[in-house]
C-alpha positions in Angstrom: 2.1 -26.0 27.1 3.3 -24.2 23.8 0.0 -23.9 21.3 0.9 -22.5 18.0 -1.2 -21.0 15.3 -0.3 -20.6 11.5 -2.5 -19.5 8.3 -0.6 -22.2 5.6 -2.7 -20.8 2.5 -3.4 -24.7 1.8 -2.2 -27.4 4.1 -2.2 -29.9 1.0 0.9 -27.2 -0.6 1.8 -26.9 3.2 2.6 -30.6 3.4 4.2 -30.6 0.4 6.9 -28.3 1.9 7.6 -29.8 4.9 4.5 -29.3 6.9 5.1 -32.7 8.5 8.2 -32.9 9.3 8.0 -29.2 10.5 5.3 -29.7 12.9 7.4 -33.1 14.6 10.3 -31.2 14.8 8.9 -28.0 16.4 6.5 -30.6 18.3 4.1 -27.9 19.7 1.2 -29.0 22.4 -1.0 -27.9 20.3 -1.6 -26.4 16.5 -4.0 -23.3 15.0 -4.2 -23.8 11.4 -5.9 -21.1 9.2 -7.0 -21.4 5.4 -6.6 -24.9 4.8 -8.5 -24.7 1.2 -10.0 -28.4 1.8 -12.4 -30.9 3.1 -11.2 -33.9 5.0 -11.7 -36.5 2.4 -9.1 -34.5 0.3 -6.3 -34.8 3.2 -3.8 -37.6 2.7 -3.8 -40.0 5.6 -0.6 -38.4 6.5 -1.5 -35.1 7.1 -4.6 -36.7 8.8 -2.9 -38.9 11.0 0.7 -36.8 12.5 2.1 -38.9 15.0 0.3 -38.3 18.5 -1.7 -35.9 17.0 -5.3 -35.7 16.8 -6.9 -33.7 14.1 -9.7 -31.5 14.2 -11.5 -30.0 10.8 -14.0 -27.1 9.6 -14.4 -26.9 5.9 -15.6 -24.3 4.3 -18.7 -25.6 1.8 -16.7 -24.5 -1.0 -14.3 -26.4 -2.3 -10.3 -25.0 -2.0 -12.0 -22.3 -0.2 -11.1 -21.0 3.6 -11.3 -23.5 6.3 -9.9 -24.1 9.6 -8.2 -27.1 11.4 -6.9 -28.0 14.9 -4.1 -31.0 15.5 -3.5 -31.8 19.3 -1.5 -34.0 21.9 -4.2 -32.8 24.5 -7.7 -34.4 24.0 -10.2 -31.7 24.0 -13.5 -32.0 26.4 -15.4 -30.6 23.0 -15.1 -29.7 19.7 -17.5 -27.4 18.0 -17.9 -24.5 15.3 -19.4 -20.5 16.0 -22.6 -21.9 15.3 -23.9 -19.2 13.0 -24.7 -20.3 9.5 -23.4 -18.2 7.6 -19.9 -17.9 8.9 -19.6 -21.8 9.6 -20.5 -22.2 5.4 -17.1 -20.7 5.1 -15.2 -22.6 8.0 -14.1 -19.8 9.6 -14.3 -21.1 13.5 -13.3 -24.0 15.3 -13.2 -24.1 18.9 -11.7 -26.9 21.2 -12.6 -26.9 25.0 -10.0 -27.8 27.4 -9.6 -28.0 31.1 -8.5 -24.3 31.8 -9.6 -22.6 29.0 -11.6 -22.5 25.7 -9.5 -21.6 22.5 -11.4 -20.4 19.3 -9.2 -21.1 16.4 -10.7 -18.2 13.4 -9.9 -17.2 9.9 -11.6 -13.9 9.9 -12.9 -12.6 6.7 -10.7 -10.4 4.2 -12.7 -7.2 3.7 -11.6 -7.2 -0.1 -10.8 -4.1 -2.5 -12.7 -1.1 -1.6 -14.3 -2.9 1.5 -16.6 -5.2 -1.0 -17.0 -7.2 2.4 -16.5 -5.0 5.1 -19.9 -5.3 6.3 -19.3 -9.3 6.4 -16.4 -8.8 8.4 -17.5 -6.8 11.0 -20.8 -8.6 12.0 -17.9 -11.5 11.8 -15.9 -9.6 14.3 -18.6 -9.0 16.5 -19.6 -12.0 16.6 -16.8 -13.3 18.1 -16.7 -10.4 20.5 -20.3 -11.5 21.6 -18.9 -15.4 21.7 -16.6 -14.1 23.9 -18.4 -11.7 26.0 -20.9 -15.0 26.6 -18.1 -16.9 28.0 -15.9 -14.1 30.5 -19.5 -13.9 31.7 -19.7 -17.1 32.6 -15.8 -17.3 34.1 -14.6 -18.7 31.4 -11.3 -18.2 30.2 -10.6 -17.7 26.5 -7.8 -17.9 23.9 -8.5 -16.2 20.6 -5.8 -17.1 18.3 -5.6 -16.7 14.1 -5.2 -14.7 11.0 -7.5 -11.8 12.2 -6.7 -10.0 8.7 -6.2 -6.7 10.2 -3.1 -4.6 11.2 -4.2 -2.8 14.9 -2.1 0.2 14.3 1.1 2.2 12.4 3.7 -0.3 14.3 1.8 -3.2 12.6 2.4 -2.2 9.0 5.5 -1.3 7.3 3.8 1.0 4.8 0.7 2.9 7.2 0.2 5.7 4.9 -0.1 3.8 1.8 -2.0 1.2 3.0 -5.0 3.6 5.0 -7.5 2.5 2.2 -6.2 -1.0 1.5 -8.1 -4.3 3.2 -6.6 -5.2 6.6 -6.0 -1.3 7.7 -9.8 0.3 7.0 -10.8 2.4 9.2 -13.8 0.2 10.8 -11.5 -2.6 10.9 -8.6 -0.7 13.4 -11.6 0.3 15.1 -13.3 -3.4 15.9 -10.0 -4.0 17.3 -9.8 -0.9 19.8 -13.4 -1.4 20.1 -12.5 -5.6 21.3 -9.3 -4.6 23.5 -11.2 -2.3 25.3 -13.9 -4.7 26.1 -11.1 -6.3 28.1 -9.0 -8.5 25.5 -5.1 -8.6 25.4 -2.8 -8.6 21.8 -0.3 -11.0 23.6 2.2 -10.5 21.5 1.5 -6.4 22.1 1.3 -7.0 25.6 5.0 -8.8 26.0 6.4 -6.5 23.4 4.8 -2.7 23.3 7.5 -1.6 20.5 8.6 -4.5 18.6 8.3 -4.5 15.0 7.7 -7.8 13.7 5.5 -9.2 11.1 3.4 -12.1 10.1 2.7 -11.8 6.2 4.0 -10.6 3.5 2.8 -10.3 0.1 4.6 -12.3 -2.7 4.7 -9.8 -4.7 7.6 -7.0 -4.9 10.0 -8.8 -2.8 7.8 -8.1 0.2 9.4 -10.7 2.3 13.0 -10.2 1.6 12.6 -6.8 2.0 10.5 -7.3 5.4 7.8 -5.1 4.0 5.0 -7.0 5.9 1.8 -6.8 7.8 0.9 -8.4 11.3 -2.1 -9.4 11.3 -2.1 -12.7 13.0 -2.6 -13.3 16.6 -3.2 -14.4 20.0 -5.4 -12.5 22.3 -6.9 -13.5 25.8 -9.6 -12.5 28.5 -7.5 -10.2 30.5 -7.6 -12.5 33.9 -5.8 -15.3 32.0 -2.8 -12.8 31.0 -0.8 -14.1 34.0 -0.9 -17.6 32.6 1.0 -16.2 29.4 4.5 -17.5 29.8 6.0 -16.4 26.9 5.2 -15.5 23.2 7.0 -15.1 19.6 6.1 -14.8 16.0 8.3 -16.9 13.4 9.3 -14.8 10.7 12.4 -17.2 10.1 9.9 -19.8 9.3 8.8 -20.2 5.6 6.2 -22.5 3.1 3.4 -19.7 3.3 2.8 -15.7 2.9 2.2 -16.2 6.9 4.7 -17.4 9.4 3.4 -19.5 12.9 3.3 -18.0 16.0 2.6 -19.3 19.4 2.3 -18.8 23.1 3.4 -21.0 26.1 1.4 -21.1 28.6 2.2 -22.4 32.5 
């Protein structure tokens, strides 16, 4: 099973470049989709309706604002959001139940210049952590996957130094995310490849793609006893029509 995840900074530009066709070539078990910027109503029956796919929304209240989306070949037992009010307003969480795992599809918060929303983000953080505390408790396996808007550590950013008071590399941020590995959580992609330096966004500005001057800060994690069902793992930079590129797992 191959489950990718992709922020597409607006499925309705995503499908007009290639989204579609994209998705049936690459013809993934399941997709992740991030900052969709739109309610269901707004969706073309096309984008609605992909081949086997079933689609799976959470809007944002605000229009052209955040949002989150799930389109799969393998019928979910349940589909459901966080359940906390004020994240849910902003469709930041969806979260399909399967068989042999629970995956919670998120579009964390951006903390903004000079951490305007840093104190939204981390009660966001941890209350996924808690979410997912909940679960492992109850044997539960779980698959985190998303734009988690921050870069871990150094090997994450191209520009560290520069970027030390800059949203995605704060301080508290890089913390919440030692802070949620060491509560027994695996960076997949970290995990398969300790010294790999690959990104998943770039800014549009200054060439920032071109010139591979990027950010990872996108990605899958898992409870540490479903690591061993990890076959493989990549992250798309080849892949274009956002400032993110997919990436995906394959599980056995």
């Amino acid at each position: 099973m191959k489950i990718y995840s992709w922020n597409v900074n607006g499925i309705r530009a995503a499908e007009r470049k290639g989204f579609i066709e994209w998705l049936q070539k690459e013809n993934p078990d399941i997709i992740c989709i991030q900052e969709t910027k739109a309610q269901e109503e707004q969706l073309s029956d096309k984008l609605l309706n992909i081949g086997e796919y079933k689609s799976y929304f959470m809007s944002a209240e605000k229009k052209g604002y955040s949002g989150v989306a799930i389109y799969t070949k393998i019928k979910p037992n349940n589909i459901y959001n966080l359940g906390i009010e004020e994240f849910d307003n902003e469709g930041r969480v969806i979260i399909a139940e399967f068989n042999n795992f629970i995956l919670l599809n998120a579009y964390f918060p951006n903390s903004q210049e000079k951490g305007k929303r840093i104190d939204y983000k981390i009660a966001f953080c941890d209350a996924i952590l808690d979410y997912a505390n909940n679960l492992v408790k109850k044997g539960k396996n779980i698959l985190i996957c998303g734009d988690y808007n921050i870069a871990h550590k150094e090997i994450d950013l191209a520009r560290p130094k520069q970027n030390e008071e800059n949203p995605g590399y704060l301080p508290a941020e890089r913390e919440w995310m030692t802070k949620y590995l060491s509560n027994g959580y695996i960076d997949i992609f970290r995990h398969f490849y300790p010294n790999t330096i690959k990104y998943s966004w770039w800014s549009y500005r200054a060439r920032a793609r071109e010139n591979n001057v990027g950010w990872r800060i996108d990605y899958f994690t898992c409870n540490k006893d479903f690591i061993n069902n990890i076959k493989s793992t990549d992250i798309l930079t080849e892949i274009e029509g956002s400032d993110h590129c997919p990436l995906f797992i394959e599980i056995i």
